[in-house]
C-alpha positions, 0 to 999 in steps of 0.5 A: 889101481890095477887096469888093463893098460897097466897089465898090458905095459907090464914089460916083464911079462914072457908073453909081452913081446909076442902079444904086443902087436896084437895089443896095438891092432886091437887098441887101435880098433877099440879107437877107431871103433869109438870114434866112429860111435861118437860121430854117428847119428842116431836114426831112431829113438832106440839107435839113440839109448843103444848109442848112449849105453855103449858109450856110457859103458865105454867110459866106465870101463876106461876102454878107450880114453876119450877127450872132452871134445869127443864127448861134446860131439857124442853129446850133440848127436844125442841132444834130437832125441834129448826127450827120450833119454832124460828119463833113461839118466835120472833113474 
């Protein structure tokens, strides 16, 4: 399977030394990012769909790699507003 990480590695590549610093800056921000995203805490019913939808996102598109203990927190901060995203799973 081809994936961004396995392009970006390809040490072959002319371009590859140039944009490396560039790729670690932005992957150290894509982590920072979500971090943040999975320790916040939804202040509403729409902060909440909006939280699991990013992150329901992120992991599809492997982003970022996430542990099962990240996905236990994101998982706590949503269980408030469990009520309304139910529904939103189950379709």
């Amino acid at each position: 399977m081809l994936s961004r990480k396995k392009i970006e590695r390809d040490e072959s590549l002319p371009w590859s030394l140039f944009i490396y610093p560039a790729r670690y800056i932005a992957r150290r921000r894509e982590q920072q990012t979500l971090n943040a995203l999975i320790r916040a805490q939804p202040k509403s019913n729409i902060d909440a769909e909006e939280k699991l939808l990013y992150l329901l996102a992120a992991m599809t598109a492997q982003a970022a790699d996430v542990d099962r203990s990240q996905i236990h927190t994101a998982i706590a901060t949503l269980k408030a507003h469990k009520s309304v995203l139910y529904p939103l799973i189950n379709k």
